[in-house]
VEXBA-898621 format. One record per atom (N, C-alpha, C): residue number from 1; residue in three letters; atom name; x, y, z. Coordinates in steps of 0.2 Angstrom, whole numbers. Layout:
! residues N
<drenmi seq="NUM" type="ala" atom="CA" px="X" py="Y" pz="Z"/>
...
! end
This chain:
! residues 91
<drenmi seq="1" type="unk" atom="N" px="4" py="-6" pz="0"/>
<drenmi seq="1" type="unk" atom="CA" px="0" py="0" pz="0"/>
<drenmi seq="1" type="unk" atom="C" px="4" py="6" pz="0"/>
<drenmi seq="2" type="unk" atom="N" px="2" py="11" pz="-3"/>
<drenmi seq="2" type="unk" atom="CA" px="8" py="16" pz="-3"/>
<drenmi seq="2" type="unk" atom="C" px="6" py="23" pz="2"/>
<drenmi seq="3" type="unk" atom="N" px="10" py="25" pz="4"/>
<drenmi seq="3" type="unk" atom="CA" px="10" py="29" pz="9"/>
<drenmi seq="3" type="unk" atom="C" px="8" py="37" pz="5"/>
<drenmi seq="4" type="unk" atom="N" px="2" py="39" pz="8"/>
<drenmi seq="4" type="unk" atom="CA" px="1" py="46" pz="6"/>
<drenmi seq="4" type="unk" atom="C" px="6" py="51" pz="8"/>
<drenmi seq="5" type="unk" atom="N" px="10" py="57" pz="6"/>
<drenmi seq="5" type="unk" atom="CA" px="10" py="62" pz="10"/>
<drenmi seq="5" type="unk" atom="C" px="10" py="67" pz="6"/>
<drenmi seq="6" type="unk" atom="N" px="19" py="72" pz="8"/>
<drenmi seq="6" type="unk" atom="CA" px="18" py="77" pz="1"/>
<drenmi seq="6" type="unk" atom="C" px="25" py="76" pz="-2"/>
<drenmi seq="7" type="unk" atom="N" px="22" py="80" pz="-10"/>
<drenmi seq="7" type="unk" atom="CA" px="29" py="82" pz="-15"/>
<drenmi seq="7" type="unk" atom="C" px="29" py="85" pz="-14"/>
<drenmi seq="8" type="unk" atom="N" px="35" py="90" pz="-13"/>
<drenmi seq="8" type="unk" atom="CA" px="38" py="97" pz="-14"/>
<drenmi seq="8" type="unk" atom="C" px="42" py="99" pz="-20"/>
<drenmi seq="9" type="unk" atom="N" px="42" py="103" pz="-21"/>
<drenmi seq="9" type="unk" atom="CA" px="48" py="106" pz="-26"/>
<drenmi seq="9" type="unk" atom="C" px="51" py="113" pz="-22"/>
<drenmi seq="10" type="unk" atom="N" px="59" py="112" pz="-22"/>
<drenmi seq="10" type="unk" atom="CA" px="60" py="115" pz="-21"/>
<drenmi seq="10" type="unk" atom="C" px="66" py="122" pz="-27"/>
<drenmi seq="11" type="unk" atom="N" px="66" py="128" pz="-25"/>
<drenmi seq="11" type="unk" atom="CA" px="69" py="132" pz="-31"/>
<drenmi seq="11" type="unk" atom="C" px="75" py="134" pz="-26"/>
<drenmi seq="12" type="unk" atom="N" px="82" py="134" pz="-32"/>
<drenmi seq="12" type="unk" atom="CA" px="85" py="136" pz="-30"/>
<drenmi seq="12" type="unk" atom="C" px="88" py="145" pz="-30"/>
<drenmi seq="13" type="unk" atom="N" px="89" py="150" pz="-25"/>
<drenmi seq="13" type="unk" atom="CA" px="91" py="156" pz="-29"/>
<drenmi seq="13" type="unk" atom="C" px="95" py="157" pz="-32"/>
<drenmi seq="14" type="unk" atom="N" px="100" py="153" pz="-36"/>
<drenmi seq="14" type="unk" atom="CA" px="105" py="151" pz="-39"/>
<drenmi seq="14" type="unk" atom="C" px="107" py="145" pz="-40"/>
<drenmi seq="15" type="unk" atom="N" px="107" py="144" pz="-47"/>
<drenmi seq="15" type="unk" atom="CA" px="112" py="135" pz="-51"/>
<drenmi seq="15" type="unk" atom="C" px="116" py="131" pz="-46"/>
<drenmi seq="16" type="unk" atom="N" px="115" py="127" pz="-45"/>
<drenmi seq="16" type="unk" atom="CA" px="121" py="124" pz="-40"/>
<drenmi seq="16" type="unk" atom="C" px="124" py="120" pz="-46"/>
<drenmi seq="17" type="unk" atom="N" px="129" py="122" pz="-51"/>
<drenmi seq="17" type="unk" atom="CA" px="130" py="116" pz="-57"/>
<drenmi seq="17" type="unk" atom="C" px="125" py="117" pz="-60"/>
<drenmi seq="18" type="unk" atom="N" px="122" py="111" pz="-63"/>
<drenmi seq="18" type="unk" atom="CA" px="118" py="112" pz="-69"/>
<drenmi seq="18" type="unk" atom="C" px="108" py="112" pz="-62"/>
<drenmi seq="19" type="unk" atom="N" px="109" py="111" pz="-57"/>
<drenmi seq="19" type="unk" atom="CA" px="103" py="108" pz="-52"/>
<drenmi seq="19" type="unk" atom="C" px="100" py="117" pz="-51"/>
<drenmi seq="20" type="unk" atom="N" px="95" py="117" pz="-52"/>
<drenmi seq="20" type="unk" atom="CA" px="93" py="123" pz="-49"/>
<drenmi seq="20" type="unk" atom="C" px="86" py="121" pz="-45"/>
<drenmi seq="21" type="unk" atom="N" px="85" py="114" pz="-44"/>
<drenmi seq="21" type="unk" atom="CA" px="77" py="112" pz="-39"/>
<drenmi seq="21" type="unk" atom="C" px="80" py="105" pz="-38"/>
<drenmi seq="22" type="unk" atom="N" px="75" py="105" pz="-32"/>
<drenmi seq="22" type="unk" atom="CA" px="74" py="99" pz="-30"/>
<drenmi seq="22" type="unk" atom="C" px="69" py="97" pz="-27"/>
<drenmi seq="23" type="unk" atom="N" px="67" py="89" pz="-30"/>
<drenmi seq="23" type="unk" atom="CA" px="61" py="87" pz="-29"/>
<drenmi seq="23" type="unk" atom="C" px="61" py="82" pz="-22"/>
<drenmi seq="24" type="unk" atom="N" px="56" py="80" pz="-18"/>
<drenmi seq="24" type="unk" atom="CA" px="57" py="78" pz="-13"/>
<drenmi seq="24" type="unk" atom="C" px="48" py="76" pz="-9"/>
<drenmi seq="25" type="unk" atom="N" px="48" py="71" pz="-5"/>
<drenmi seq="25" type="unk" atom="CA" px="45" py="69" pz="-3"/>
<drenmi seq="25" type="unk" atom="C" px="44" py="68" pz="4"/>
<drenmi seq="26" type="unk" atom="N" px="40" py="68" pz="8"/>
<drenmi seq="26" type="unk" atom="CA" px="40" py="70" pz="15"/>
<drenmi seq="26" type="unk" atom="C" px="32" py="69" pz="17"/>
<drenmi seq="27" type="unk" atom="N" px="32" py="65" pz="25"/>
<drenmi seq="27" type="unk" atom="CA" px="26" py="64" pz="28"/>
<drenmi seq="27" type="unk" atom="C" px="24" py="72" pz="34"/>
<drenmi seq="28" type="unk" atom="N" px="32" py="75" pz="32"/>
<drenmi seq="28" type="unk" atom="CA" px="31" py="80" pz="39"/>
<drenmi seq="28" type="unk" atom="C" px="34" py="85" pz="36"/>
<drenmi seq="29" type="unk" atom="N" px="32" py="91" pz="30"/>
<drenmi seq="29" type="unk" atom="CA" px="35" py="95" pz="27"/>
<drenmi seq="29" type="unk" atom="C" px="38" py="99" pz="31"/>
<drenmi seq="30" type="unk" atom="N" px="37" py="101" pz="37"/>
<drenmi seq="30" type="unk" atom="CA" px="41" py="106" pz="42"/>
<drenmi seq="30" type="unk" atom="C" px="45" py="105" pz="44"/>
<drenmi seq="31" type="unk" atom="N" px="46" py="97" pz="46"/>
<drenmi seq="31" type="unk" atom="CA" px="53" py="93" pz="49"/>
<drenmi seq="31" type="unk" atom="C" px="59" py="94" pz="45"/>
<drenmi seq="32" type="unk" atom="N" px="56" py="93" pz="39"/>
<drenmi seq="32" type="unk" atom="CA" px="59" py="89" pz="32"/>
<drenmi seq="32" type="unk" atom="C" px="61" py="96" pz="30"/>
<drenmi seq="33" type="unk" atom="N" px="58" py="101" pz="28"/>
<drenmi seq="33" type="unk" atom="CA" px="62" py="108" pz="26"/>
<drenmi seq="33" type="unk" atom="C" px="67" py="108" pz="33"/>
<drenmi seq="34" type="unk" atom="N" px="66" py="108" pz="38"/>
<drenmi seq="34" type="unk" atom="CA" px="71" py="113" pz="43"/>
<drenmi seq="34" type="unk" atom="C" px="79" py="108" pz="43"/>
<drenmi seq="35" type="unk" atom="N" px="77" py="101" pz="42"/>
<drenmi seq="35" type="unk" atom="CA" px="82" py="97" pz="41"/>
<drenmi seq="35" type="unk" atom="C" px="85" py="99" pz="34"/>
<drenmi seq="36" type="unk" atom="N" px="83" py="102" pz="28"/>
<drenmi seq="36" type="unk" atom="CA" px="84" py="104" pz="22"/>
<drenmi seq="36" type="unk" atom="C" px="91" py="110" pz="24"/>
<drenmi seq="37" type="unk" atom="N" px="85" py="115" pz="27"/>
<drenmi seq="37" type="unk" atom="CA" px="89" py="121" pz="29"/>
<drenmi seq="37" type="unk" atom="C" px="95" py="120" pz="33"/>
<drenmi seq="38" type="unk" atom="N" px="97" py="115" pz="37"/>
<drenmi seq="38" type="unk" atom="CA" px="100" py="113" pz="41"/>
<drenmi seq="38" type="unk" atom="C" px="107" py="111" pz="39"/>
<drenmi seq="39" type="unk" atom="N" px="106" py="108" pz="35"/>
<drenmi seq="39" type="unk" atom="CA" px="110" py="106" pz="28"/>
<drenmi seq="39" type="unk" atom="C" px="111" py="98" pz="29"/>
<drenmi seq="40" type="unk" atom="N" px="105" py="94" pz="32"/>
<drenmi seq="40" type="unk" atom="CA" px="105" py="87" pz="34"/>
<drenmi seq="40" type="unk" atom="C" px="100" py="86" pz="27"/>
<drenmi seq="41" type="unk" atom="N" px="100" py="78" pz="29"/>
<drenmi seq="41" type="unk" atom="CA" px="94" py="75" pz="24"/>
<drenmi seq="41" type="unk" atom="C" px="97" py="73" pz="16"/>
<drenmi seq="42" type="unk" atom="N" px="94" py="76" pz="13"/>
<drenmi seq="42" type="unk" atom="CA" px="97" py="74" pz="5"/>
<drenmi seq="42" type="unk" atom="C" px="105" py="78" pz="3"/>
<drenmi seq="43" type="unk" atom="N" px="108" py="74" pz="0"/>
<drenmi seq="43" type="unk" atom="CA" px="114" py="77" pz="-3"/>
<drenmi seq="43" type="unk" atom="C" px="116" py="82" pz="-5"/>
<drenmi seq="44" type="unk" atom="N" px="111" py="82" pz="-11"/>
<drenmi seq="44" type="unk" atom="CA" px="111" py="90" pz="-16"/>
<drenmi seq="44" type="unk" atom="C" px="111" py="95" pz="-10"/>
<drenmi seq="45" type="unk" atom="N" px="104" py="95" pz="-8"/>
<drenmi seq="45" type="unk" atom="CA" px="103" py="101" pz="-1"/>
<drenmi seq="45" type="unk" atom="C" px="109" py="99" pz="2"/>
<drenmi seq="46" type="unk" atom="N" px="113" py="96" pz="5"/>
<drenmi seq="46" type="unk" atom="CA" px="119" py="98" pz="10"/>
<drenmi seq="46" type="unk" atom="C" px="126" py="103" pz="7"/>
<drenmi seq="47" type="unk" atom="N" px="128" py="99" pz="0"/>
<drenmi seq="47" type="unk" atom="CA" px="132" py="103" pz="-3"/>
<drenmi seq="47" type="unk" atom="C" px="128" py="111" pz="-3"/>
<drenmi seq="48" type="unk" atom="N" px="121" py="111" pz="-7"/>
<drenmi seq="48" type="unk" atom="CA" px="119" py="118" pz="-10"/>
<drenmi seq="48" type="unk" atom="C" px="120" py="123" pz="-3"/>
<drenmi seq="49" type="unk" atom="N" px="117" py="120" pz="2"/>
<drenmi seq="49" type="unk" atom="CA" px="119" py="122" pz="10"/>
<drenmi seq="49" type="unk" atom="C" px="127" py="124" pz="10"/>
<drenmi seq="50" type="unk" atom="N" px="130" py="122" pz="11"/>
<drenmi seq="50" type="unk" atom="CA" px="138" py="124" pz="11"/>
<drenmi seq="50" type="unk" atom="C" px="139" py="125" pz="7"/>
<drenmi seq="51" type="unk" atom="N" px="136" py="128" pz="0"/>
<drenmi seq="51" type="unk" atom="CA" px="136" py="132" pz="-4"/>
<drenmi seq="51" type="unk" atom="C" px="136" py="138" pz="-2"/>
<drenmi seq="52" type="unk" atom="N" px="131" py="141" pz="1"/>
<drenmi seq="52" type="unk" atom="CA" px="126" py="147" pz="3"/>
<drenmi seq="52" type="unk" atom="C" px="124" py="147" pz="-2"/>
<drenmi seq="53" type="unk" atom="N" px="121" py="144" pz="-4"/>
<drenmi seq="53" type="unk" atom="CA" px="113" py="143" pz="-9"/>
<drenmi seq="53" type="unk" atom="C" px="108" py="145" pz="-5"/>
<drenmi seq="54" type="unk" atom="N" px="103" py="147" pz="-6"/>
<drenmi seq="54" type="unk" atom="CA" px="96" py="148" pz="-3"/>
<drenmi seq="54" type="unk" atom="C" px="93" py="144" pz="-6"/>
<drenmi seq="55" type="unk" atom="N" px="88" py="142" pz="-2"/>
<drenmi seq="55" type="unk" atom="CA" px="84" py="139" pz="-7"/>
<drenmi seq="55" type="unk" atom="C" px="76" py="142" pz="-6"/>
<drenmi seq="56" type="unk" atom="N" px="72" py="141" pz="-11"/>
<drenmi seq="56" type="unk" atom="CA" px="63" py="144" pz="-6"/>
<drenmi seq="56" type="unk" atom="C" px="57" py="137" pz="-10"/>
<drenmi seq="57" type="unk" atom="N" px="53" py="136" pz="-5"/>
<drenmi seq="57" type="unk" atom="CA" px="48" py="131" pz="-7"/>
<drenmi seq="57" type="unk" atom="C" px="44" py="132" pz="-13"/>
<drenmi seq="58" type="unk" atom="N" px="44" py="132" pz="-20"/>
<drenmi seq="58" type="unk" atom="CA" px="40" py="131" pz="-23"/>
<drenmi seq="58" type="unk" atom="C" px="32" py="130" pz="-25"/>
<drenmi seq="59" type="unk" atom="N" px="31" py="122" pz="-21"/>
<drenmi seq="59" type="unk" atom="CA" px="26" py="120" pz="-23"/>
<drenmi seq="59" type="unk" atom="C" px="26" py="115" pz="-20"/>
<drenmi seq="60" type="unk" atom="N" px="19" py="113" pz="-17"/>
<drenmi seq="60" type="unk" atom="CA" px="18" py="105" pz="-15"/>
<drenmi seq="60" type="unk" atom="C" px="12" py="101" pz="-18"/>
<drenmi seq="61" type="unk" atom="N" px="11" py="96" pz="-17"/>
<drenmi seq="61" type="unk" atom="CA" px="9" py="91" pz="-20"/>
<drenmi seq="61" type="unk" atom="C" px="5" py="84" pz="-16"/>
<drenmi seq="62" type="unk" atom="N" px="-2" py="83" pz="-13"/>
<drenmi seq="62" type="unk" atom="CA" px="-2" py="78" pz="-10"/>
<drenmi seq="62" type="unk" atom="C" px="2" py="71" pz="-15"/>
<drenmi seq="63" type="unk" atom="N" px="4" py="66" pz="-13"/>
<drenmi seq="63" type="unk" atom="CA" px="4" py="63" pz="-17"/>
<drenmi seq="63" type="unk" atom="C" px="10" py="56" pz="-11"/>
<drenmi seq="64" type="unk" atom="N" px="12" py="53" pz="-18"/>
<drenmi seq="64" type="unk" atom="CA" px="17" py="47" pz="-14"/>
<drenmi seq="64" type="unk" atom="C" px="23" py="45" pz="-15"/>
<drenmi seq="65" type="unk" atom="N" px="29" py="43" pz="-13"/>
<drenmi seq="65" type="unk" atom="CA" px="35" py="40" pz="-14"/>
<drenmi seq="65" type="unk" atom="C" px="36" py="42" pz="-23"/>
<drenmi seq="66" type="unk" atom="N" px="32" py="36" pz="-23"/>
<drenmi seq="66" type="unk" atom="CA" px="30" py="33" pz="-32"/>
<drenmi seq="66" type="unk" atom="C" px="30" py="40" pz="-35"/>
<drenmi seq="67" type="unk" atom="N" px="24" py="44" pz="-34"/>
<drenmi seq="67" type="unk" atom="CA" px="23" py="49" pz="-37"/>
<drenmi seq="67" type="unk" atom="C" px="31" py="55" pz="-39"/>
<drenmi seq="68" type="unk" atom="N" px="33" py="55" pz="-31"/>
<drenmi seq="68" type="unk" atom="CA" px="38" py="59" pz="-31"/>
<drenmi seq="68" type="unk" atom="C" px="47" py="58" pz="-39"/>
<drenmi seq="69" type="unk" atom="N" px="44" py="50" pz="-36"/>
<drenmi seq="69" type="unk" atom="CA" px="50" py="46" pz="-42"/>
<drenmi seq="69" type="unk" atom="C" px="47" py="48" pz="-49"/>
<drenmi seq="70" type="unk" atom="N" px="41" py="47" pz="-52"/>
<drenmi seq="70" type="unk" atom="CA" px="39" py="49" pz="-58"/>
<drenmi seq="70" type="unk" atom="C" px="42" py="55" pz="-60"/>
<drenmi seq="71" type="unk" atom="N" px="39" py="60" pz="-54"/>
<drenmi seq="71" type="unk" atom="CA" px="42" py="68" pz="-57"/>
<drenmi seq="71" type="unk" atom="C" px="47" py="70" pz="-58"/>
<drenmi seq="72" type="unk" atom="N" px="53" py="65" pz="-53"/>
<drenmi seq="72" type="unk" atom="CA" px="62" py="66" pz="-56"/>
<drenmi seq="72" type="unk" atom="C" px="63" py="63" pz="-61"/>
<drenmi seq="73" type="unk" atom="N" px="58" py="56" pz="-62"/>
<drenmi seq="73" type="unk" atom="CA" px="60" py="54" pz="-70"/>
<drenmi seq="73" type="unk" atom="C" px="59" py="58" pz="-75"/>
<drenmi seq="74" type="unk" atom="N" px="52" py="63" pz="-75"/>
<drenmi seq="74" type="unk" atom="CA" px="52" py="68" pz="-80"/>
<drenmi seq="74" type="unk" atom="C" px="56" py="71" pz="-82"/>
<drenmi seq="75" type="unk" atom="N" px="60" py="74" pz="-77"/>
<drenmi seq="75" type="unk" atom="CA" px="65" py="78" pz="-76"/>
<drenmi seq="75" type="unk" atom="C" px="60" py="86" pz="-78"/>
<drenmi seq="76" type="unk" atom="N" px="63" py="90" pz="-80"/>
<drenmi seq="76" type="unk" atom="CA" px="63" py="97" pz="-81"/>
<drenmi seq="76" type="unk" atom="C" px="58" py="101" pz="-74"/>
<drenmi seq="77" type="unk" atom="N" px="60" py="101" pz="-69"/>
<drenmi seq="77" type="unk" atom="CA" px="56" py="102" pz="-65"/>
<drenmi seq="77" type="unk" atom="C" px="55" py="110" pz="-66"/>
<drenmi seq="78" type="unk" atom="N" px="60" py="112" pz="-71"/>
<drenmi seq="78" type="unk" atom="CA" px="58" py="122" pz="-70"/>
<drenmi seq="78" type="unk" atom="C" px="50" py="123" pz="-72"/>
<drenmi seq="79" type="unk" atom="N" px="49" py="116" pz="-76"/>
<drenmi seq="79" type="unk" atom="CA" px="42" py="119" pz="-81"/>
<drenmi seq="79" type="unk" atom="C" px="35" py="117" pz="-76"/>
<drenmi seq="80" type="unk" atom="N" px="37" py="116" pz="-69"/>
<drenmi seq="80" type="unk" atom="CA" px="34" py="115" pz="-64"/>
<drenmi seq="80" type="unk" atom="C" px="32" py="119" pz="-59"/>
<drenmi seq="81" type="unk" atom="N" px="39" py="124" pz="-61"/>
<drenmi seq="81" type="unk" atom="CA" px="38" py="130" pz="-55"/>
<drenmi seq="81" type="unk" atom="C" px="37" py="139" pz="-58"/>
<drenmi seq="82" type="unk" atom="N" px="34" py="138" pz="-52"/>
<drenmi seq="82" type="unk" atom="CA" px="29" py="143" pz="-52"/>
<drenmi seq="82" type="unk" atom="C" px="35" py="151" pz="-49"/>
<drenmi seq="83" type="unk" atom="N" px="42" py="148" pz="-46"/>
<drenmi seq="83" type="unk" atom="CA" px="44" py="152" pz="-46"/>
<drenmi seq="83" type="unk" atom="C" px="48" py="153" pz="-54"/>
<drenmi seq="84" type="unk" atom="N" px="47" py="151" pz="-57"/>
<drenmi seq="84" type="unk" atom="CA" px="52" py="152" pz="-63"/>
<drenmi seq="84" type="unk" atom="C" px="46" py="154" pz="-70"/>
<drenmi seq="85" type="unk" atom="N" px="43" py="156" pz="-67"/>
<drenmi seq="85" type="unk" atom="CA" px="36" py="158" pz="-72"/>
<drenmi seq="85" type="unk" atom="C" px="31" py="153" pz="-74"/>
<drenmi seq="86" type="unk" atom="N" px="30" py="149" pz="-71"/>
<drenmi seq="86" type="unk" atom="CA" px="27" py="145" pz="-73"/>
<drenmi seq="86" type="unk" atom="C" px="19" py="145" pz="-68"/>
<drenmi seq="87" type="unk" atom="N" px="15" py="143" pz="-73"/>
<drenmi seq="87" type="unk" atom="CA" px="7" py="143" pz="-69"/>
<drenmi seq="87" type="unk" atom="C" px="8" py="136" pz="-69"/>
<drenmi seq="88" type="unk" atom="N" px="5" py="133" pz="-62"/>
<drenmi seq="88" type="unk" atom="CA" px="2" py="127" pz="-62"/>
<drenmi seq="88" type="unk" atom="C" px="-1" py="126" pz="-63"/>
<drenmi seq="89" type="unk" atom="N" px="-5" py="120" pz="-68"/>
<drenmi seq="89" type="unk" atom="CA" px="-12" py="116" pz="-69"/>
<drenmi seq="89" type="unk" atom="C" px="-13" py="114" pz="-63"/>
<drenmi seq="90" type="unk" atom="N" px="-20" py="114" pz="-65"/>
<drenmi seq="90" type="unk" atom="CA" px="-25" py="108" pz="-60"/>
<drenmi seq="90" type="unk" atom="C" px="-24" py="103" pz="-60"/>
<drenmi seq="91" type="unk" atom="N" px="-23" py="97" pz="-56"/>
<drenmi seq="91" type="unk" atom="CA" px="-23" py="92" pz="-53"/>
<drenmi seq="91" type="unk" atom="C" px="-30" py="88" pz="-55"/>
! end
């Protein structure tokens, strides 16, 4: 059975390399950003962290693990985010 929670997208204020978002999944969005900000948790976030990269919450998403895989396999997440000009559709 797959576990409900949320997707996030996150934007970065700046490139880190070719990465300027990141997608991610979480049952506890507030834990899971502050671990972000922290610079714990996913890789990318810990480098972009000891980068002094910012970063700011784009979008979230109910959805599941699955779901979140799907959206990195699309890849192109800018045409997702709503900080980079983009309108969301409806769900």
């Amino acid at each position: 059975m797959a576990v409900a929670g949320i997707v996030y997208l996150l934007h970065f204020d700046r490139a880190f390399g070719h990465a300027r978002h990141y997608t991610g999944w979480t049952r506890d969005l507030t834990a899971r950003l502050a671990e972000h900000a922290a610079g714990r948790g996913a890789r990318l976030l810990a480098v972009v962290h000891a980068a002094g990269i910012g970063w700011q919450l784009a979008r979230t998403w109910e959805g599941t693990r699955a779901d979140e895989r799907a959206l990195k396999r699309q890849g192109g997440a800018s045409r997702r985010c709503p900080l980079c000009g983009v309108t969301a559709r409806r769900r």
